[in-house]
SEKEVO-190916 format. One line per 10 residues: for each residue x, y, z of C-alpha. Coordinates in pm, 1 decimal, padded with zeros to 6 digits. Example, Ala and Ser with C-alpha at 12.3 -4.5 7.8 and 13.67 -1.06 7.14 Angstrom:
BEGIN
01230.0,-00450.0,00780.0  01367.0,-00106.0,00714.0 $
! end
This chain:
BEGIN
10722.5,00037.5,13905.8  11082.3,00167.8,14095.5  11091.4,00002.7,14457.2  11133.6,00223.0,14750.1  11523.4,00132.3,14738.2  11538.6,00191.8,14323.1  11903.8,00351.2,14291.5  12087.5,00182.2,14561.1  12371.5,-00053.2,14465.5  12443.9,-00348.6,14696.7 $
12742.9,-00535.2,14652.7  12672.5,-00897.4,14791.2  13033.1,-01112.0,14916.2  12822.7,-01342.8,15099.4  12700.7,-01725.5,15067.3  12480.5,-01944.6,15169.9  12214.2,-01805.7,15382.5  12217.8,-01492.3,15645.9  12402.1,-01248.1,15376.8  12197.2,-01373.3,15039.3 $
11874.7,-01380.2,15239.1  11977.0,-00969.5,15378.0  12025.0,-00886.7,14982.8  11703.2,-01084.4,14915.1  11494.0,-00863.5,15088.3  11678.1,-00571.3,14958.3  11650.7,-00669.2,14626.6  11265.4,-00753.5,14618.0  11244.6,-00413.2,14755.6  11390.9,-00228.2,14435.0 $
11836.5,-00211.2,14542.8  12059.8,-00355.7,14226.0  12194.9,-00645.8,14379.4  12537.0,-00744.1,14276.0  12642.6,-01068.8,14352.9  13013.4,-01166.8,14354.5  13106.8,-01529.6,14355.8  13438.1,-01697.9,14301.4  13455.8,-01800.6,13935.8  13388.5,-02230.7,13910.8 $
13111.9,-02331.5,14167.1  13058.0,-01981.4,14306.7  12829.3,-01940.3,14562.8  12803.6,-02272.0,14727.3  12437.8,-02292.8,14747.4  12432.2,-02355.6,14432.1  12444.7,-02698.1,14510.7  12093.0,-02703.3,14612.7  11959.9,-02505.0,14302.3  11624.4,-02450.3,14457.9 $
11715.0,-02283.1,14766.2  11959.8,-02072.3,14561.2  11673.6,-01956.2,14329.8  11447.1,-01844.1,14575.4  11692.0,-01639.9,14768.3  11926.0,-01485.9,14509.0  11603.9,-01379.0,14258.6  11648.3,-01028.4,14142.1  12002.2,-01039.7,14144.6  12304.3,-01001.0,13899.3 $
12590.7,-01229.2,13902.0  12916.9,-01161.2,13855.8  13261.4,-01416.9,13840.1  13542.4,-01255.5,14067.0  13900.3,-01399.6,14164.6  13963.6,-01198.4,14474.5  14267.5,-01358.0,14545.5  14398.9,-01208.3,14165.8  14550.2,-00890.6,14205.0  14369.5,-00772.3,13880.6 $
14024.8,-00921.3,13970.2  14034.1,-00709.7,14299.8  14162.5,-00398.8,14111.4  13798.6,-00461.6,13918.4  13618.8,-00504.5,14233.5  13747.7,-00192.5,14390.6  13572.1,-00009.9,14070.2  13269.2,-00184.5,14149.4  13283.0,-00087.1,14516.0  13373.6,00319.9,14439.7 $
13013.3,00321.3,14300.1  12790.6,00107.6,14527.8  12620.9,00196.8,14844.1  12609.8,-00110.0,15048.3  12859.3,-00383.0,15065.6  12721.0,-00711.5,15284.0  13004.3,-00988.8,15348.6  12978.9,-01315.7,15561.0  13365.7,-01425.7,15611.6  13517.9,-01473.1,15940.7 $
13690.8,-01157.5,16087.0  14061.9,-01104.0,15890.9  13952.7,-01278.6,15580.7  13853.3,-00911.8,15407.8  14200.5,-00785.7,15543.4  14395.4,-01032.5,15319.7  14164.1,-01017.8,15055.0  14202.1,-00662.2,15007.6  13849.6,-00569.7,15026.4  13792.4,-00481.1,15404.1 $
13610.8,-00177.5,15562.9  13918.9,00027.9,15605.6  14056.8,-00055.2,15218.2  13722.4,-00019.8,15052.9  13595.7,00339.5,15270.2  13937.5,00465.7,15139.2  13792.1,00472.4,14810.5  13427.1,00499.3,14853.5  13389.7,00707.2,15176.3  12999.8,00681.0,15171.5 $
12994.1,00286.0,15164.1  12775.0,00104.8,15358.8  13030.4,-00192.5,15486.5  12789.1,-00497.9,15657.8  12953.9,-00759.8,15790.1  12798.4,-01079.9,15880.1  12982.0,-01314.7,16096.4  12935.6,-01586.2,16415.2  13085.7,-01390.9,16678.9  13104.9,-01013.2,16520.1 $
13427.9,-00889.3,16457.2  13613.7,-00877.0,16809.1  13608.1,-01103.5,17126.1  13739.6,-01430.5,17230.6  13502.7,-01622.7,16997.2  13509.3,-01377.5,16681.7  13761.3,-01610.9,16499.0  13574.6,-01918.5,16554.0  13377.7,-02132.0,16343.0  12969.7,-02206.2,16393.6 $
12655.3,-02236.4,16217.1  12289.2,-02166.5,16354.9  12291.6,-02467.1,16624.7  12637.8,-02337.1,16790.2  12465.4,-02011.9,16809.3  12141.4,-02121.8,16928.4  12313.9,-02326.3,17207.3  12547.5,-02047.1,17310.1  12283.3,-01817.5,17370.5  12061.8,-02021.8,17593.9 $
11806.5,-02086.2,17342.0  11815.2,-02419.0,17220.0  11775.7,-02573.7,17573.4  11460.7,-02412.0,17624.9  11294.4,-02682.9,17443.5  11357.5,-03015.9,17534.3  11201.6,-03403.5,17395.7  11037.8,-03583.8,17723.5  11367.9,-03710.6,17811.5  11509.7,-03358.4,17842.5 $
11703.5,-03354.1,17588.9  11740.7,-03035.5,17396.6  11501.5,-03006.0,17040.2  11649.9,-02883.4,16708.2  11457.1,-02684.2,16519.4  11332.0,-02717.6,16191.5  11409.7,-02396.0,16076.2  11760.5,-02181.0,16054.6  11634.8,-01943.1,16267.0  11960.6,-01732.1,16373.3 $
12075.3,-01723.8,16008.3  11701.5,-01552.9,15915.6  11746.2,-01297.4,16194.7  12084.4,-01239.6,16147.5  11951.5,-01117.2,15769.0  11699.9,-00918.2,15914.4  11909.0,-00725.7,16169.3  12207.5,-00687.8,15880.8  11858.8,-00538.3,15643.9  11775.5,-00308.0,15970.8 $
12162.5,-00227.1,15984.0  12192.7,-00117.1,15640.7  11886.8,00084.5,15606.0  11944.7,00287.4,15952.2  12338.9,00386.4,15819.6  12209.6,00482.5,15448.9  11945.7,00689.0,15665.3  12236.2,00840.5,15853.8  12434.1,00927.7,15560.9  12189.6,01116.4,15444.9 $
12284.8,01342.7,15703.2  12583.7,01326.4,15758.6  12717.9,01192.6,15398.8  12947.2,00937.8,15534.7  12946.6,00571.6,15499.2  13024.2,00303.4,15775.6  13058.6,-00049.2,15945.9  12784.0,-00260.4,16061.3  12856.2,-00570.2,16224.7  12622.3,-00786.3,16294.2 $
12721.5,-01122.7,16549.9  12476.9,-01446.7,16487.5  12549.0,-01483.0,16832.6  12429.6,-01140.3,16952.2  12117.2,-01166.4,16740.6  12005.9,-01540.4,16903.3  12043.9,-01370.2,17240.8  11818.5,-01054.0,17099.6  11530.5,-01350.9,17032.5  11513.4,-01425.7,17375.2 $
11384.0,-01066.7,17574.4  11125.2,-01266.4,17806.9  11380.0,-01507.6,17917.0  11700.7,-01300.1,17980.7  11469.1,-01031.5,18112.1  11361.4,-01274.7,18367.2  11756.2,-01395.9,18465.6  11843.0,-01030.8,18454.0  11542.9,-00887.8,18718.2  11580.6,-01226.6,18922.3 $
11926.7,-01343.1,18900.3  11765.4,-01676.7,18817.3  11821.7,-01873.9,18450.7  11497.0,-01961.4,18280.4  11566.0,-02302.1,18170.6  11282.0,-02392.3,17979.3  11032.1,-02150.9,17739.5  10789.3,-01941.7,17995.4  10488.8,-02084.0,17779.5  10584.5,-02453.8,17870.4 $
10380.8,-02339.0,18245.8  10068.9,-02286.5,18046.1  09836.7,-02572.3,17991.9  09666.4,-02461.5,17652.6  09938.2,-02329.1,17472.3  10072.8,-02602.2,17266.7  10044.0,-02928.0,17000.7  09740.1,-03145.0,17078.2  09715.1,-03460.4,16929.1  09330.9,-03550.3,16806.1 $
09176.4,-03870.0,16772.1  09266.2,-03993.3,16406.6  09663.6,-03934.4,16493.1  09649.5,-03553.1,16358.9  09810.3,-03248.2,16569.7  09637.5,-02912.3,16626.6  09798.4,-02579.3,16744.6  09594.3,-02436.5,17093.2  09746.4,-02044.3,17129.9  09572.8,-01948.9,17417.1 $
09801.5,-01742.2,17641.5  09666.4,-01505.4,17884.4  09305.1,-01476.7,17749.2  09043.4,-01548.2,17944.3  08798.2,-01527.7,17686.7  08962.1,-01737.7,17421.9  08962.3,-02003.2,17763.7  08548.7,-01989.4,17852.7  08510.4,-02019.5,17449.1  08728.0,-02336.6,17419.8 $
08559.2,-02447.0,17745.6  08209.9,-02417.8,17571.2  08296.4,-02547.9,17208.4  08474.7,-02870.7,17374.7  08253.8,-02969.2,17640.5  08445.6,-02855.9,17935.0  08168.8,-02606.4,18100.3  08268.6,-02708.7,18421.0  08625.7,-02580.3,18356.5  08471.1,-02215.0,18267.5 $
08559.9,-01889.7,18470.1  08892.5,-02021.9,18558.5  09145.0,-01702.2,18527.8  09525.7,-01764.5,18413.2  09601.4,-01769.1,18754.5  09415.6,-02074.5,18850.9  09449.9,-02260.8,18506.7  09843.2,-02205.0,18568.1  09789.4,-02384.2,18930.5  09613.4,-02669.7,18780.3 $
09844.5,-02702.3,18435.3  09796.6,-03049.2,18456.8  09484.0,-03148.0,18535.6  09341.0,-02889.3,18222.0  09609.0,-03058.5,18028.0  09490.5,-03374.0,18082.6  09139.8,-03303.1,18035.8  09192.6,-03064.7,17701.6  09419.3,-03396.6,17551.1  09109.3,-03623.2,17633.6 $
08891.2,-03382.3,17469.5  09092.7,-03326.1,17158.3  09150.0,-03678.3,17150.3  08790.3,-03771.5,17122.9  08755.1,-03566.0,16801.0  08914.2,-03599.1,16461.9  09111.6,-03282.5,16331.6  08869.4,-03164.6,16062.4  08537.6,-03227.7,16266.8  08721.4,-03068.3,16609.2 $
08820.8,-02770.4,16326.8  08471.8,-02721.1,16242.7  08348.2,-02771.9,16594.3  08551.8,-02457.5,16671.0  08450.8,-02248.5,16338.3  08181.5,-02032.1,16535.8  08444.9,-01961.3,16797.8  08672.5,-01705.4,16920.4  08966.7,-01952.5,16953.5  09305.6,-01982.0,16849.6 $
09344.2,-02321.5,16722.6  09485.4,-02402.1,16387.7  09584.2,-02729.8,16223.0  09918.6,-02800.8,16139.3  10010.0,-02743.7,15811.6  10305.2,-02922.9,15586.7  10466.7,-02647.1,15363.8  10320.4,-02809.5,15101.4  09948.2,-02718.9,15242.7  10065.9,-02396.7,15358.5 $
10169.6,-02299.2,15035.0  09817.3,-02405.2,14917.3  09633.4,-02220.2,15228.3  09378.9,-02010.4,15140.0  09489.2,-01705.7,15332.8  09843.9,-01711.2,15240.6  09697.4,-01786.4,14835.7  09484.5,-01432.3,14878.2  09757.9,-01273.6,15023.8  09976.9,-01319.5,14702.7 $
10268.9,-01535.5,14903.6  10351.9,-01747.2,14635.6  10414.7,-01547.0,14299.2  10467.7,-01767.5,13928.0  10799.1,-01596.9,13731.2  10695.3,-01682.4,13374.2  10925.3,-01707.4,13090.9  11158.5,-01914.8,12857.0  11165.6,-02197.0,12903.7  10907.6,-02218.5,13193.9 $
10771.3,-02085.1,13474.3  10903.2,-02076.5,13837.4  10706.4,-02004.4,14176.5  10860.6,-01840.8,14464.9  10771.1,-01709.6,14818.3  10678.9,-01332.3,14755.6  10775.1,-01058.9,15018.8  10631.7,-01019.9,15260.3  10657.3,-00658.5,15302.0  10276.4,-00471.7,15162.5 $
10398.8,-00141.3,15035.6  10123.2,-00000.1,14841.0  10267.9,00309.6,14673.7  10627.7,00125.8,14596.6  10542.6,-00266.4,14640.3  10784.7,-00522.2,14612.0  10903.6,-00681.0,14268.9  10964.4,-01017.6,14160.4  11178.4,-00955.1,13829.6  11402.1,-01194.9,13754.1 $
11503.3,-01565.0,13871.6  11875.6,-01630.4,14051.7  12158.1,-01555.6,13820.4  12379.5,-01825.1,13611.6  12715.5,-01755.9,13778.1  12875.6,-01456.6,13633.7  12560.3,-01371.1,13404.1  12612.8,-00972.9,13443.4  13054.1,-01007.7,13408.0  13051.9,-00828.3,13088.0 $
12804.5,-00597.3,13135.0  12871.1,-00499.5,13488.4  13245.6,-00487.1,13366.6  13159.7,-00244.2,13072.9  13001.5,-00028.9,13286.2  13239.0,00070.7,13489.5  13498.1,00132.7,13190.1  13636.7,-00193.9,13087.0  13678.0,-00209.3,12671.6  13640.8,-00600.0,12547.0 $
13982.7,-00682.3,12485.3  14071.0,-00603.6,12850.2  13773.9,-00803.4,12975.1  13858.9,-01068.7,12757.1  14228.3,-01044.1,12910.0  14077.4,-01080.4,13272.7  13898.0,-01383.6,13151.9  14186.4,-01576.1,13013.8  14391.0,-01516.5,13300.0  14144.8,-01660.8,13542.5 $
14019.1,-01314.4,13732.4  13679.9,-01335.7,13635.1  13414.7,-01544.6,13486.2 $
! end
C-alpha cells in the first residue's frame, strides 16, 4: 500500500544520527530515500551495524565521490529530480563541495534544501564543532538535572539529535506544503542548538516573565513526581503532578490516609516531609507486590523498564512497536513507527542498504549507459 509521501524523492547527505533518523521517518512514511555515502566506509555508522539498520531501513544506497568533479556532475542529475535534499555538514562544507542550496536550486528550483547543523548556518558559533552534550549544556538544559552533589546528569538518550530530526521532518513537510502553492523550493535550517532551547518552554518561559534563571527542572519542587526506590532494591516511576485525585488515591492504596485532602499547594509546602513518608512507604513493599497493590487504582506509577522488557511490554507488543523483516537469510526486528495512519500506514520494506546497493540502478535511471558507469567506477567517483 503507497505511504502518504509515495512519490517524493529525498536525497539523504547526512550521517550518523539527526539527518538519517529525519529520512527514517520519511521513509517509513512512503518518500524514496536516497542515501549518498562516500564510496569505502560510507556512512560512518556503519560501524555499529545495528544502529545503522534500524535507522537507514527503507532506504537505497548509493557510492558518491563528491570531491570528483564527475561524481558531482552525477549527483547534480540526481538532485534535478528529487524533492528534498537533507545534509548534516558544518556551514561552507556544501559551498566547496559543489552541492549547496544556491548551486543545487539553480538546477532544481523546486528543491527542498534541509540543512542540519550545531549552530544553523550563521552566527558566532555556526562554524563550530559539537555533539548533543555541547548543545544540551549551551542551552541551559543539561544543568537542570543534577546527581546529589550537584553535579550536572547526562542523559541516556541523544535527545537534541532526535529533535533536531523531528523539527528537520516538520521543516520539510511545511516547505513541500508551500510549494504546492507557490511551486518553489527552499532552505530549511535547522540549529541543534535552537531546537534544545525549543525543549525547554516551562523554563525559559519562567526566566523570560521573571527575569530569573530556573536552575533546576520545575518538577524537582514536587514531592511525588519522581524514582522511588522499593524494598527489594527495585525503582518505580510516581507521575503525579498537579492531580489531586491521583494524590488521595496513592494516599489510600499506600497507607497514608492521614496525608489525604492535601491540595498541590500544601503538598508543595511540605515536599519533604511527603517525600520522606512516600520513600518509607515504597520502601516497605517490593516492586511487583507495591505494582499490584496499586492495580485497582487511579495512579500513575509504573516500573522501570530495561529496553529489553520494554520491548517485551505488553502494551507496546499490541501496539505493533517492534515489527520482524523476514527474508534471506533471516529475519530482523526493528522499532516500527510510531505514526498510526490508518488509510496510508507506515511501511517496513526493506532492511539498511549495503553501501552503494542502488549505484547502478539509480545511475541508469537517470541516463547513464554501462560503459560510462563502469568508467565512473574505475576512476573512483562512485561505488
Amino acid at each position: 500500500m503507497p505511504g502518504p509521501l509515495d512519490g517524493i524523492r529525498v536525497l539523504d547527505l547526512s550521517q550518523l544520527f539527526p539527518g538519517p533518523y529525519c529520512t527514517m521517518i520519511l521513509a517509513d512514511l512512503g518518500a524514496e530515500v536516497i542515501k549518498v555515502e562516500p564510496p569505502g566506509i560510507g556512512d560512518f555508522s556503519r560501524l555499529f551495524g545495528y544502529f545503522f539498520d534500524q535507522i537507514n531501513r527503507n532506504k537505497k544506497s548509493i557510492g558518491l565521490n563528491l570531491k570528483h568533479d564527475r561524481a558531482r556532475k552525477v549527483f547534480h542529475l540526481l538532485a534535478a529530480e528529487a524533492d528534498a535534499l537533507v545534509e548534516g555538514f558544518r556551514p561552507g562544507t556544501t559551498a566547496r563541495l559543489g552541492v549547496d542550496y544556491g548551486t543545487l536550486s539553480r538546477i532544481n528550483p523546486g528543491l527542498i534544501y534541509c540543512s542540519i547543523s550545531g549552530f544553523g548556518q550563521d552566527g558566532p558559533y555556526s562554524g563550530k564543532p559539537g555533539h548533543d552534550i555541547n548543545y544540551m549544556s549551551l542551552a541551559g538544559a543539561l544543568g537542570l538535572t543534577r546527581d546529589e552533589e550537584g553535579r550536572p546528569v547526562v542523559l541516556g538518550i541523544e535527545i537534541v539529535d532526535i529533535t533536531s530530526g523531528l523539527n528537520a521532518v516538520i521543516g520539510i513537510l511545511s516547505a513541500l506544503i508551500e510549494r504546492n502553492k507557490s511551486g518553489q523550493g527552499q532552505q530549511v535550517d535547522i540549529s541543534m542548538l535552537d531546537c534544545a532551547l525549543a525543549l525547554l518552554p516551562m523554563e525559559t518561559g519562567h526566566s523570560l516573565a521573571t527575569g530569573c534563571s530556573m536552575d533546576e527542572s520545575a518538577l524537582k519542587i514536587l514531592p511525588h513526581y519522581g524514582v522511588f526506590e522499593t524494598g527489594d532494591g527495585e525503582y518505580l516511576a510516581l507521575g503525579i503532578v498537579h492531580e489531586d485525585w491521583f494524590w488521595d488515591e496513592l494516599c489510600s492504596a499506600v497507607e497514608l490516609t492521614d496525608l489525604k485532602g492535601l491540595n498541590v499547594g500544601e503538598r508543595i509546602a511540605r515536599k519533604a516531609e511527603l517525600e520522606s513518608r512516600l520513600r518509607e512507604a515504597f520502601k516497605a513493599r517490593e516492586r511487583d507486590q507495591l505494582l499490584q497493590e496499586l492495580e485497582g487504582y487511579d495512579i500513575p506509577c509504573s516500573r522501570i523498564n530495561s529496553v529489553g522488557e520494554a520491548l517485551e511490554d505488553a502494551q507496546i507488543r499490541h501496539r505493533e512497536m517492534v515489527l520482524d523483516l523476514r527474508g534471506e537469510p533471516d529475519s530482523r526486528s526493528y522499532v516500527a513507527s510510531p505514526i498510526k495512519l490508518l488509510k496510508t500506514p507506515a511501511r517496513l520494506d526493506s532492511p539498511g542498504p549495503a553501501l552503494g546497493e542502488h549505484t547502478d540502478i539509480l545511475l541508469a535511471e537517470v541516463g547513464l549507459k554501462s560503459q560510462e558507469i563502469k568508467e565512473l567506477r574505475d576512476c573512483g567517483a562512485i561505488q
